[in-house]
C-alpha positions as CSV (number, residue, x, y, z in Angstrom):
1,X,82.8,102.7,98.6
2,X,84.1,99.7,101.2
3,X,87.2,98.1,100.3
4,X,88.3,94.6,100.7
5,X,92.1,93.6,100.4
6,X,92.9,90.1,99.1
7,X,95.6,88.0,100.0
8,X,97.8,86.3,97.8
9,X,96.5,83.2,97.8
10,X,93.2,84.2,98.7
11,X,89.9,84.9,96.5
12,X,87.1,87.5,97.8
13,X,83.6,87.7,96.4
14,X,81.4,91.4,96.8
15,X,79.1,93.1,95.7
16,X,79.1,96.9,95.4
17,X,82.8,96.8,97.0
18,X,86.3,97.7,95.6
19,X,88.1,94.1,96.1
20,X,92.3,94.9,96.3
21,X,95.0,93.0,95.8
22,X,98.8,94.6,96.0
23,X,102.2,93.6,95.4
24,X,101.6,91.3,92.3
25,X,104.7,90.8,90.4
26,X,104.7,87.0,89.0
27,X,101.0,86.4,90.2
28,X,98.0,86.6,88.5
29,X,95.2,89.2,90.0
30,X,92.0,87.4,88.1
31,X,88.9,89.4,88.2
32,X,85.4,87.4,87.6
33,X,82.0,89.4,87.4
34,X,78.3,89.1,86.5
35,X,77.2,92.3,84.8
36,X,73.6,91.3,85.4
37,X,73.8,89.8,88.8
38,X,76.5,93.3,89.7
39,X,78.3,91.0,91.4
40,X,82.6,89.9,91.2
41,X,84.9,88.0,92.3
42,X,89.2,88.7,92.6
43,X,91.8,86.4,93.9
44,X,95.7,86.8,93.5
45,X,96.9,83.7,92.2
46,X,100.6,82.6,93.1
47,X,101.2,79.1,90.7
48,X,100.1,77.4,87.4
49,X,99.0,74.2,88.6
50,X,98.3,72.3,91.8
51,X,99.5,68.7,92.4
52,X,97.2,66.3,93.3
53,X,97.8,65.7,97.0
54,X,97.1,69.5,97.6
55,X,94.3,70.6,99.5
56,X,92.0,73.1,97.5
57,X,93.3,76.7,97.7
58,X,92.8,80.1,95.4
59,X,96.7,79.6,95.0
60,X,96.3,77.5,92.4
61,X,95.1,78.5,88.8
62,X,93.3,75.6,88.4
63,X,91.4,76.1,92.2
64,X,91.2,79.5,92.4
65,X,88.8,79.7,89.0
66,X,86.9,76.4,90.2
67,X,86.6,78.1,93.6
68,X,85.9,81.4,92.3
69,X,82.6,80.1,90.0
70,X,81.5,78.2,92.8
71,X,81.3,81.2,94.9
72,X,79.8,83.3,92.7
73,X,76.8,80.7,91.6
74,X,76.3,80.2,95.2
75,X,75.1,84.2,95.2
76,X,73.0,83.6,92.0
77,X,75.5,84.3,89.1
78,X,75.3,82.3,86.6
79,X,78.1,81.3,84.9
80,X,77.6,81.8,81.4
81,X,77.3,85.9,82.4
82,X,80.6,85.5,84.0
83,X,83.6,87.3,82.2
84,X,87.1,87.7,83.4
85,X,90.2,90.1,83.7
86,X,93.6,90.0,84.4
87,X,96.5,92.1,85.3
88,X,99.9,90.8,86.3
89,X,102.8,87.8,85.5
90,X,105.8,90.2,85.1
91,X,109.0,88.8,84.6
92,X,110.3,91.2,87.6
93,X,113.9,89.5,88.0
94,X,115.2,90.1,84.7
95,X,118.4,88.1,85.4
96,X,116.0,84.9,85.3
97,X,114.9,84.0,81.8
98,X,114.9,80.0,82.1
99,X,111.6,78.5,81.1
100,X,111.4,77.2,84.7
101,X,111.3,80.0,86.3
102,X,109.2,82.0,83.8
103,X,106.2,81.9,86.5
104,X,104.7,85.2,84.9
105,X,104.0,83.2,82.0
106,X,103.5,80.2,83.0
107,X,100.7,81.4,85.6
108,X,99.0,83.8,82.7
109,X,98.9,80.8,80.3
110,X,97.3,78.6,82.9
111,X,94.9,81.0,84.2
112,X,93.4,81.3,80.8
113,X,93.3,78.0,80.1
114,X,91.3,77.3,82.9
115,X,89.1,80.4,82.2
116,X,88.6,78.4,78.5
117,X,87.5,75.4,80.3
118,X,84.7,76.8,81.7
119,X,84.0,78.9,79.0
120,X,84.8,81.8,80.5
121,X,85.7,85.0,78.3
122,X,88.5,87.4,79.1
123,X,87.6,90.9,77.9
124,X,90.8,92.4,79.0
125,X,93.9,91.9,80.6
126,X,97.1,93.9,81.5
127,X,100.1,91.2,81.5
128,X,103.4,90.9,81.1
129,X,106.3,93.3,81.6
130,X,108.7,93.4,84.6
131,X,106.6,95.7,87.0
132,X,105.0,95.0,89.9
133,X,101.4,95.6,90.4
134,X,98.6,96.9,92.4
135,X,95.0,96.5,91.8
136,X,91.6,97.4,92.4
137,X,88.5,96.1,91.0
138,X,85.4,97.5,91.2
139,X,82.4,95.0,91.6
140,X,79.4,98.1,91.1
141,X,80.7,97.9,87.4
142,X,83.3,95.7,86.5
143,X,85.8,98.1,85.9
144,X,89.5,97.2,86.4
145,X,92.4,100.1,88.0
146,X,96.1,98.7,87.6
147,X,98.6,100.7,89.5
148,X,102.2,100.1,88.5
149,X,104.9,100.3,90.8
150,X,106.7,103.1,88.8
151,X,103.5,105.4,89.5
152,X,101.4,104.5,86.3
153,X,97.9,103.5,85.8
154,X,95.6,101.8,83.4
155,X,92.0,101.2,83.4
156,X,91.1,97.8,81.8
């Protein structure tokens, strides 16, 4: 099965690929797909919240899901089929505990709220935690691989 790595900041949609995205440790890998249409979408998202002077780009929360459902209508999902995963928003400097600089959190909370405004479900997620992340979604089926950076792995 083709692969298709994902930049951070980026967003990829396939269909019957493995999209990829590596070294998350405060961004957000979200995962969008269509069981009917066999279709998904992944972007690694870096920040919360654009401002409003800032060109549209999947490194945004708020863009990347607007961006994302766009892209995937445009193939012939439709978005009421859409459901969504995450995996990511570790805490990995452990020294760094002020609100401000909680971006793990901060970036899962945002992602989901955006999800909610489009009433989009998540159905699973793997967030949290202080290590870094690799992972690799599988657009044939939906199914989610999270590699850790100390060697373990979780389907979700």
């Amino acid at each position: 099965m083709g692969e298709i790595t994902v930049g951070i900041g980026e967003f990829r949609v396939a269909r019957g690929l493995v999209l990829k995205t590596i070294g998350l440790g405060s961004c957000i890998a979200l995962a969008l797909y269509d069981p009917f249409k066999k279709a998904g979408a992944l972007a690694h998202v870096m920040l919360p919240k654009s401002h409003n002077s800032v060109k549209r780009s999947a490194k945004y929360a708020d863009h990347a899901v607007e961006m994302m459902i766009e892209a995937m209508e445009n193939i012939g999902c439709k978005r009421r089929d859409v459901i969504a995963k995450l995996a990511g928003g570790a805490q990995v400097f452990k020294q760094m505990t002020s609100d401000m600089l909680r971006i793990g959190d901060r970036n899962v909370e945002a992602v989901k709220e955006v999800l909610a405004s489009f009433g989009i479900r998540v159905v699973s997620e793997d967030v949290g935690g202080s290590s870094g992340r690799t992972v690799f979604f599988y657009t044939v089926d939906g199914r989610m691989l999270v590699k850790y950076s100390n060697g373990g792995e979780l389907w979700i």
